[in-house]
Structure formats: C-alpha cells, structure tokens
N, C-alpha and C positions, 0 to 999 in steps of 0.2 A: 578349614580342612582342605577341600579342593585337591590341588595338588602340593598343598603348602604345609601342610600341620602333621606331625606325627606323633601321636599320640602315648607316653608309656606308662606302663604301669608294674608298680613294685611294691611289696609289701613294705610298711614302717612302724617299728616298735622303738617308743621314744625311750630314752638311756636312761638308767640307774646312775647319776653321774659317783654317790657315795660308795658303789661297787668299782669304779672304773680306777677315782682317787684312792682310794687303800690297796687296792688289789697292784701287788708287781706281776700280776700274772696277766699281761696286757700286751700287748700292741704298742708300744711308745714309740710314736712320729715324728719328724721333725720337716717343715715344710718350709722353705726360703723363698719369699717370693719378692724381696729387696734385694738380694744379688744375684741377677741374672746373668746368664753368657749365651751369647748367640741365643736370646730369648727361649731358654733350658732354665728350668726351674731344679734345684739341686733337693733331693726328698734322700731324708737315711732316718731310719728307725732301728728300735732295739727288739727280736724277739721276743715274745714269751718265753719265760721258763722250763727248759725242756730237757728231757737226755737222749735224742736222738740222735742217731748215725745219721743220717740227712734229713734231705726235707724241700717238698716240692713247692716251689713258689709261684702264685699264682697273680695274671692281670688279666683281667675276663677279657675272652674270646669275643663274649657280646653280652647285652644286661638285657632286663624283661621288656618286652614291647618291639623292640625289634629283631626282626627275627632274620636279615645276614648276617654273616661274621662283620662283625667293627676290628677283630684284632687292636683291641685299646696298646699291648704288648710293643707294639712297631714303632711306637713315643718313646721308647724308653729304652737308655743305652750306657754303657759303662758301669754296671751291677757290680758292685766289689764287697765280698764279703771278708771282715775281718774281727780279730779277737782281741780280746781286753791290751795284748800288748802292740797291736795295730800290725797286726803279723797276717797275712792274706790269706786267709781261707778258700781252696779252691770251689771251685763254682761252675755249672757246666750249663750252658743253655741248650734247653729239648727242643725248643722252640719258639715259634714266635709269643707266646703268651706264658713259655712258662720255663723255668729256672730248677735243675736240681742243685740246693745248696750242702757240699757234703760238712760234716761234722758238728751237724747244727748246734749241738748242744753245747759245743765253746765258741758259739756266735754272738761276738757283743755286736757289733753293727753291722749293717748292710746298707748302704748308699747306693745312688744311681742319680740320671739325670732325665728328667720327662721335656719334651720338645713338645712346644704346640700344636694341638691339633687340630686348629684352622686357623687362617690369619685375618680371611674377614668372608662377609656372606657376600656369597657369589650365585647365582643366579643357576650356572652351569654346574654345580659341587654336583658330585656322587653319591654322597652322602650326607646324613644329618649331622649338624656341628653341635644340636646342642644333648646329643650325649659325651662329648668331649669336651675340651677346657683351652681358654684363651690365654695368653699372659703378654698384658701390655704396661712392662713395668710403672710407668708416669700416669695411669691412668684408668686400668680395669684389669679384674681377672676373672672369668667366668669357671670356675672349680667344679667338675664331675669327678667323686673322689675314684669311681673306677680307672680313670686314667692316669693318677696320679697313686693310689696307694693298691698295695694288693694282700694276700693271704697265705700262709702254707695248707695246704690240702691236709696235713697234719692235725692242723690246729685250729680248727673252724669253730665258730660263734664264742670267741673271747673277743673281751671288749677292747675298743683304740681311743688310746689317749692322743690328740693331735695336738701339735704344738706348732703356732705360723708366726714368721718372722715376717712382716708387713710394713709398709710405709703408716708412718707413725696417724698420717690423717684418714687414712681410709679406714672403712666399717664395713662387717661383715654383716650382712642379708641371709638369713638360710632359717631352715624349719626348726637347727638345732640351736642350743644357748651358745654365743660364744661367750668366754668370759674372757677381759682385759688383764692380762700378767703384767704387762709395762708399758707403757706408750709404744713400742714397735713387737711387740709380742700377744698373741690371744692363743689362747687353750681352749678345745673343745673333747667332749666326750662322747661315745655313741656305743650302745650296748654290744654290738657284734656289726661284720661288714656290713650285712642287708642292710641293716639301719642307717649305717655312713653311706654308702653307698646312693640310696635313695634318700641325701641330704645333701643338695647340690648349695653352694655357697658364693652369692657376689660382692666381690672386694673391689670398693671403689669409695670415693667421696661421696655423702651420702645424700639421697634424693629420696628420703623414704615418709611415708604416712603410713599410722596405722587405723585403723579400724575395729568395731566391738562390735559385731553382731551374735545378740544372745550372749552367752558364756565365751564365744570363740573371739582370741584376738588373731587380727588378719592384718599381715604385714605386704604392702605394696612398695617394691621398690623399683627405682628405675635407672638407667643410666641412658646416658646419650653424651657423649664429646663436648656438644656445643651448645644445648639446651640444658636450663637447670633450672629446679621447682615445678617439676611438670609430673611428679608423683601424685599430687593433691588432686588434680583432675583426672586422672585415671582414676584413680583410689571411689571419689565421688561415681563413677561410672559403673563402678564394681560395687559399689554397695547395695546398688539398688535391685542386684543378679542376686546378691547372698542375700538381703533380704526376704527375694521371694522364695531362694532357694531354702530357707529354712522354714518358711510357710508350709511350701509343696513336701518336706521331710518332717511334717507333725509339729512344727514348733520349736527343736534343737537340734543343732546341726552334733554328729558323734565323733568331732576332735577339737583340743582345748586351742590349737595354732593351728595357721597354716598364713605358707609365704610366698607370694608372686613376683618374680626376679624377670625384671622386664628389661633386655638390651636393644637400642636402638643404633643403626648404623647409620648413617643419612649417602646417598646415591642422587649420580646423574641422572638414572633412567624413570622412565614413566612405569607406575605402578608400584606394587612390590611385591619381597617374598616373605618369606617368616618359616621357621621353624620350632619347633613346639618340642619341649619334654617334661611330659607329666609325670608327677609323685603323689605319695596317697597326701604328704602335707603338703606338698610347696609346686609350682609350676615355674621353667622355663623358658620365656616366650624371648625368643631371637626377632627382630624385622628389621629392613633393608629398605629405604625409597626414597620417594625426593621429599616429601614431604612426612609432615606427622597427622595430618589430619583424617588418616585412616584409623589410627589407632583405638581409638576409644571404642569404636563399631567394632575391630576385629578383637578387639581383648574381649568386648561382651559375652561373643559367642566359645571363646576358648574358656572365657573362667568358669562359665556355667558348665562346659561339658567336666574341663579340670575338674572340678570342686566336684562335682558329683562324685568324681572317683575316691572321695572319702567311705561311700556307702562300698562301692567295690572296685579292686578287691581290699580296698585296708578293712573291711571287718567281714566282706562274704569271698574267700579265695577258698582253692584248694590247693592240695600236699605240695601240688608241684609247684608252685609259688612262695608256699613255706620255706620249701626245703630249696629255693633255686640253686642250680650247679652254672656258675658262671662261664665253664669251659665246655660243658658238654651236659646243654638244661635238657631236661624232658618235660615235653611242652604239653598245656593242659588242653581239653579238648570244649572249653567254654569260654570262645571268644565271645560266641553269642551274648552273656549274661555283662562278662566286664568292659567289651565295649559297644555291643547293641544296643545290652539294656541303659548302660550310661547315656548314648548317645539320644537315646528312646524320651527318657527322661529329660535331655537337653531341649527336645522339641515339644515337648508334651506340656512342661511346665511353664514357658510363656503364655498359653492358650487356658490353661486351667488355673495361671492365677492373674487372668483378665491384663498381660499386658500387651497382649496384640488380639488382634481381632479374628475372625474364622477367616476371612481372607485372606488374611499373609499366613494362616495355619496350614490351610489349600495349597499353596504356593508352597510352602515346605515339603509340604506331603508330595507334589508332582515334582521335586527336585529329588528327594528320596527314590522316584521312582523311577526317573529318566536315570540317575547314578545308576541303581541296581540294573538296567540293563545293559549296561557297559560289560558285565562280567555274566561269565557263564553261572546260571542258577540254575543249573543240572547236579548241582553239587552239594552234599552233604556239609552242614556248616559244624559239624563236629570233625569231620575229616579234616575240613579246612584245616580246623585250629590246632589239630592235634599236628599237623603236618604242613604247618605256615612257613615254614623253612625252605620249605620244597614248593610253595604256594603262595610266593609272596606277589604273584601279578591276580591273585584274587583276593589279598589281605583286605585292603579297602574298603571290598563289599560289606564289611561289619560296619561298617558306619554306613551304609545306603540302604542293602537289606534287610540288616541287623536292626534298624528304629523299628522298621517296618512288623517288621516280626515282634518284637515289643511290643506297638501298638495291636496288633490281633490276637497277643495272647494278653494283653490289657481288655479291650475287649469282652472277649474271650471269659473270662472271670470275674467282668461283671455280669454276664449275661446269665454265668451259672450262679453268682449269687444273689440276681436279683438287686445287682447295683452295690452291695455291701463291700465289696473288696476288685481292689484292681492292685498293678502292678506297682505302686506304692508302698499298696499294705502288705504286700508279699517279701518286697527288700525288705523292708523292717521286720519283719518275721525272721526271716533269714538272718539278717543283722542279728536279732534278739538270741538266734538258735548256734551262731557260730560264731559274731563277737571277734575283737580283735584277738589275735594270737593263736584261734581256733582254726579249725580246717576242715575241710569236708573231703571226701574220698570219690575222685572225680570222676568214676562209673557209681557212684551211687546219687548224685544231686537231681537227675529227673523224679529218679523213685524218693526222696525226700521232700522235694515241692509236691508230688502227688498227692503225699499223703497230709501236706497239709493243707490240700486244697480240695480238689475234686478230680475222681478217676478222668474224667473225661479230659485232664489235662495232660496226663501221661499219652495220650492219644495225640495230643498236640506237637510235643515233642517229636512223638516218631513219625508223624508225617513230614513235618514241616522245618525240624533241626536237625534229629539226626537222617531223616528221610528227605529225599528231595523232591518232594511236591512241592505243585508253585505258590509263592503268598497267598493266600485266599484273598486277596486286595478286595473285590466287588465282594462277594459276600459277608465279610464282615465289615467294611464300611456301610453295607445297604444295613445291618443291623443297627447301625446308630444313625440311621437318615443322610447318608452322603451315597451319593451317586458316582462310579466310579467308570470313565469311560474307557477301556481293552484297549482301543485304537489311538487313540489320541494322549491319551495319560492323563488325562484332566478328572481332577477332583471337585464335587459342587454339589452342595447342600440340598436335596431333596424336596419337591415341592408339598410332597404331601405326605406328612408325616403320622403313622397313628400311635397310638398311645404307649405300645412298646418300646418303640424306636425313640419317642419322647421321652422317658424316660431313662433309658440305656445313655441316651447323649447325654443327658442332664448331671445322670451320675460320674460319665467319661470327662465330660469336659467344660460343664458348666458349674458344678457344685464345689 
C-alpha cells in the first residue's frame, strides 16, 4: 500500500449468460483490438430496443474506490450515431462524459474510437493507470470496460453482450467466462454494467495457472514483455495466503472464482511502483522495476487484503454501492467496515493462523500506528467517508486507522462475550444477514450490529467512528496483555499477565 496500491471496491453479480443470449433486449458490443490506428481502439454497439426521442449516454465520470474525477469520457472521440440505412443520426456532446443521442429509437449503431489511457508506468503519473486500459497491439491489452464501454441513463441494468475482435493467439484472463467464436473472435456476457464493469479483462499470450482452494477456482495470470512461465511461482505464493485465508473465513471462502491479472513492466530505476485495482472477483496488480524479485512478497500482501474483499463489499455493502451512479455516486459513509475492517483482517490473520510470530505482529501494529499519525484523527471517520471526494488527503487513514479500529472493536466483543465472538464472527453474521445482492441502509448498520451483538457496542461506534475520540490503543491492548507505549509508539507483550488478560489473548489471537 504505502504510497503505491489503491485499493477499489465494486459490487459483482456474475451473469445469467442464457438471459443475455436469447434476450435482443441488450447491449450488443463490438470491440476491435486487431485493428488499431494511432493505438485507438475502434468499439460500435447496437442499442437496446427502445422508442425514445433521445437518450443520454454515459462513460463514468469515475467508478467505486476512487474518489477524483477520472473523466474516463476524454479517451473517447469521434461518436457517430447512425441508422439501419447508415444515415447519421445527430449527436450532441454535453460533456466530457456524457453524449445526448437524439432520436434514439431508430439508432442501429453507434461507434467511437477510445485512445489509451496510459502508455506505460511512470513513477511521476497523476493518476492510477489501473482503472483504465492499455492497447499494445503485438503484445498486451489491459481492458477496464468503464473506459471502453458505457450506458444510456435511459436504460440501466440490461444486460451486454461483448463481442472482441483479437489476435488469434492471445487469451483472455478476467472473472467473467470468455467463450471462443472463431479463432480471432470471443464473446462474453455480463448481467448489467456494474457487473462488466467490475470485470476487468487481460489479453495477451498466456502465462496463467490456476488453483482449487476449497470449492473456489483461482486464476493467476501474468504478463511481462520478456519473462514467460513465471505465473506458477506467483500462483505457488498465493496459495498459501488463500489457504489460510479460508481457515481464518470458517472453512469456505463465499465466491465459486476469482482472478489475479498481474502486469509487469521492467525499468531502469532502483525500486519500484505498482498500482492496485481491486474487484469483489478478480484484482489488478500494475508494477514497474528493474527487477522481479519483489514480487512474490508484494503480491502476498495485496492478495490477502484483495481477497478479503470477497467478504465486503461483494456480500456486506449498502444502497449506495448497489445502486452506484457512475456520473454523480453518492458516497456511503462506511469506509471504516470495507476497508478498515478488510485491511484489519489482512493483519490479524497471519498472527491468528500461526504464520508469523507476535513479533512481526508488534511491528505491524507500530506501522499502523506511526501511518495513522500522519493524518489528522480529529476527524469523524463516517464523515470522512461520506465526504472522501472532498477528503481525499485523509482517504489513506482507512488503511492505518481503520485496522486499528477493527482490532479494538475485535477486541472489544470478545471481552463482552467472554472470548465467544470476535470480528470474524460478526462478518459472517453480516454476510449470513445481507448476502450477495442484498443491501443494507447505510444510517441503519451501527443499530444492526448492535443488535446483534451487545449495547455496549453501539457506544463504540459513537465514540470512536462516528465520534472523534482517540483509539483507545493502551486500553484495549492492556486488555489482552500488550503494553502500549504514548511516546514512543511501540507495542510489547506484557510481562505479567493474569488470568483475564490470558485468556482474552488466547481467544484474540492464539485460538
């Protein structure tokens, strides 16, 4: 993470592919990515069935997880709307994201042309590349369908049939099925945008391994220019993360796929960068350096935080993630729960399934806490998040703070159950109570954990989430036997433990 990874997160409901094929009430794409011009990728689809006088066309403004404007829109040029007998249909652009097309209803096609939106990782970039899409004909396409396909505001949650013109050797990588039409042709289907959208797809010759942990198949794919077969030893690195991660989840992890589309660039310079975009199935991992021998350590730490975002938000979100508005979101006010408590879980579960020691857990815990004083925590972390748009030089702190906070309202619930339940058992509760597809009402989720836990956790909330009181760090560390020093930041295990505190740990982090 550092200053390197950013994290996203979108709801995914996998497609009905026998709804998408019978139904002409669709989305029909066509996507070219074997004849390029001036490294412009040529996309024209057919409307949905409609009898509208116009109709607003939409390329999100920006997708879930980050929270500037991307203006995806400003790729995309030469929009031409025309009818069954190739006769031009006028077209008026409102803006940089968005198109009114008038007479929609005798619209057989609409073409345009999408320009790359990065050419390669740069150290200096403004922004994240891997919400947007590559196209290096000879050799790789990194596909964010936000930047490449969009919606009429008309016409939202009908399903998209895509249809991609490709070089005949290359293979598609993504969460969703491709299926092979011809040797340079694949079709794919997805129930509605959110679902394409948060199904990011890499076209290249393939370097993939997959993996069976539990019921879940897990596809690791990789590319890099000049290295090949070097999927297997990733793949081997990551298995040993989902293993425990479906230990620390009870046993089974709650999605049938998910897919890891790993790009590598190789660079002059010493070190590197990376940029990160997560989905509830599948992750995006971008990096940049001279060499490759960072990688297997830094993908550790990304898949375990990725993967977790299976628990949220793909099966505990609310409205506002459901219903996202791509042009104009309204944003939910629980960063804390989908990436505190993710991030919470990323730390928690090496130490509680014996694969590092309390020492490097120490060292975790004083990284956490030196992060969170970088940012002002005078601040309401429901405010933040309702208002990360406007607060994005405090986003961060979800991942510094935010573990923190997890761990004392973990804690926290075992101390009122007497060990029986901690913040494990409360996702899967959650999970069990909202389930994918389901949603909760995002002023109501303190007063639904209350009530299925204990009053005294509502108290928690208002002091310490939606209130800005400081982490209770020393006091609820001193309850499970760590010692936590104000001054210094250092965390260390307590020499003299009694029989509360020994068991409070035992349940936290030994059992």
């Amino acid at each position: 993470m550092n200053n390197l990874i950013k994290l996203v997160f979108v709801l995914v409901i996998f497609p009905s592919t026998i709804i998408a094929q019978a139904s002409k009430e669709n989305y029909a794409y066509h996507i070219d990515l074997l004849h390029l011009s001036n490294d412009e990728v040529k996309v024209s689809f057919t409307p949905p069935k409609n009898n509208l006088k116009q109709g607003k066309f939409i390329i999100p403004k920006l997708v879930p997880g980050f929270y500037q404007a991307m203006n995806f829109g400003q790729y995309v040029s030469n929009l031409v709307a025309t009818d069954k007998k190739g006769k031009k249909i006028p077209v008026e652009r409102l803006d940089q994201n968005s198109w009114m097309v008038h007479d929609l209803k005798h619209v057989n096609k609409i073409s345009y042309q999408v320009a790359d939106g990065w050419d390669s990782l740069e150290k200096d970039t403004h922004g994240a590349k891997s919400a947007g899409s590559t196209f290096s004909k000879d050799s790789v396409f990194v596909i964010n369908y936000n930047s490449l396909v969009g919606y009429f505001e008309e016409m939202k949650d009908i399903p998209y049939q895509i249809n991609i013109t490709k070089n005949k050797d290359f293979y598609a990588s993504s969460a969703l099925d491709y299926k092979q039409k011809d040797k340079n042709t694949d079709v794919v289907w997805a129930k509605d945008y959110r679902q394409l959208v948060d199904s990011p797809v890499l076209y290249c010759v393939p370097d993939t391994t997959w993996l069976k942990i539990g019921h879940t198949e897990v596809l690791v794919s990789f590319y890099n220019k000049k290295e090949r077969h070097y999927s297997k030893k990733i793949a081997l690195e990551i298995e040993n993360i989902l293993k425990n991660q479906q230990a620390y989840l009870g046993g089974s992890l709650p999605v049938n796929k998910y897919a890891f589309l790993i790009y590598y660039e190789p660079s002059n310079e010493s070190g590197f960068m990376g940029d990160g975009l997560e989905h509830s199935q599948s992750t995006v991992c971008l990096y940049r350096s001279g060499n490759m021998k960072f990688l297997p350590n830094a993908l550790n730490r990304v898949a375990s935080h990725e993967f977790f975002h299976i628990i949220t938000p793909l099966n505990i979100h609310s409205g506002e993630i459901q219903h996202y508005d791509f042009l104009h979101p309204s944003l939910s006010k629980h960063l804390w729960l989908y990436e505190g408590m993710t991030e919470y879980a990323t730390i928690h579960m090496p130490i509680k399934q014996k694969m590092i020691g309390l020492e490097d857990f120490e060292k975790t815990l004083e990284e956490k806490i030196k992060g969170m004083k970088e940012f002002d925590n005078k601040l309401s972390f429901t405010e933040i998040s309702k208002n990360a748009m406007e607060r994005q030089d405090q986003y961060m702190n979800f991942y510094q703070k935010g573990p923190l906070l997890g761990m004392c309202l973990d804690i926290r619930l075992r101390e009122l159950s007497g060990g029986k339940m901690g913040t494990q058992d409360l996702m899967l509760q959650l999970m069990k109570k909202y389930g994918e597809g389901k949603y909760f009402n995002d002023d109501d989720l303190f007063d639904e954990i209350t009530k299925m836990t204990f009053p005294e956790i509502h108290t928690f909330f208002r002091d310490f989430i939606e209130g800005t009181q400081p982490v209770p760090l020393k006091e609820y560390l001193g309850k499970v036997g760590f010692t936590y020093d104000e001054t210094t930041g250092k965390v260390s295990l307590s020499s003299n433990l009694n029989a509360k505190q020994l068991a409070l740990r035992k349940a936290w982090i030994d059992q």
